[in-house]
Each structure stands twice: as C-alpha cells, then as structure tokens.
C-alpha positions in Angstrom: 100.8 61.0 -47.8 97.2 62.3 -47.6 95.8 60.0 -45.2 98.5 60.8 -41.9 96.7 62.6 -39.4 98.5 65.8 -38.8 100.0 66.2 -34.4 99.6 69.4 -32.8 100.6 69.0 -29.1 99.8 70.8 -26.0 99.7 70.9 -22.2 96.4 71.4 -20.4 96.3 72.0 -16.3 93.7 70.4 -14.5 94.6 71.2 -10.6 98.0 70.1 -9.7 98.2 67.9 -12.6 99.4 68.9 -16.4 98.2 66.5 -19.4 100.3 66.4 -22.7 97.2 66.4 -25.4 97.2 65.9 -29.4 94.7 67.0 -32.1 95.0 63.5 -32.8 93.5 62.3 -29.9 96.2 60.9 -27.9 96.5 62.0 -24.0 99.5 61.8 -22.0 98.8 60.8 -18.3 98.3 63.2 -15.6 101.7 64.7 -14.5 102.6 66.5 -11.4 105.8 68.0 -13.4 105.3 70.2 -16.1 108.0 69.2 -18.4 107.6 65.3 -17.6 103.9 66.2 -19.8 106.0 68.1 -22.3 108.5 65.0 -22.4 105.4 63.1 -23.0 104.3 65.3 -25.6 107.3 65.1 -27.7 107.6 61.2 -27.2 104.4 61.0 -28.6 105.6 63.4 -31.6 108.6 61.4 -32.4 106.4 58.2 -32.1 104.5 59.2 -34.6 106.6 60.5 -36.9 108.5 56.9 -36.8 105.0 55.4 -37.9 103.9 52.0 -36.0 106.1 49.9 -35.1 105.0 45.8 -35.2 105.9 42.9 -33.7 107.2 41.0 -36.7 105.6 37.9 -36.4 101.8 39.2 -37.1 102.2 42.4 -38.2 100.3 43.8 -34.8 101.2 46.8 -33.5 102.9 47.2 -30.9 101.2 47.6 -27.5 
C-alpha cells in the first residue's frame, strides 16, 4: 500500500534516560532501563504493523 508510512526505530540517550524513537514520529517515554525503550520500540513496531485498532461502535481509534 503506498500510503503506510514506513517505521525505523531507535534508542536515543538523554542523561540517565533512553527514549525508543520512530521515523514516524512516535516517542516512547523516557526509560531508566535500556531494553524497557527497546521493548517500547518493538511494541510500537508490532502496533503498527497490526494497523489501528477501533472501538467498534464508532469506528475511533483506540486511545
């Protein structure tokens, strides 16, 4: 489909804290643990791969 936004993730350290980042412009929140932002990462991944999920009786996302 040529209008899906393609999702690159990455880490980025700010002080003690990591951030889990996309190209798509998602952020993960600020993580003491390194791998709890890479968990974050690929949760976002997998999220997005599934597409949007709604609530059924609108048609909203999700929130």
């Amino acid at each position: 489909m040529p209008d899906r936004v393609l999702h690159a993730t990455s880490t980025a350290e700010s002080g003690s804290f990591c951030t889990a980042r996309c190209t798509c412009g998602w952020r993960g929140p600020a993580r003491r643990a390194r791998s709890q932002a890479r968990t974050d990462a690929e949760r976002h991944l997998a999220d997005a791969e599934a597409g949007p999920e709604t609530d059924g009786e609108a048609g909203r996302p999700l929130e």
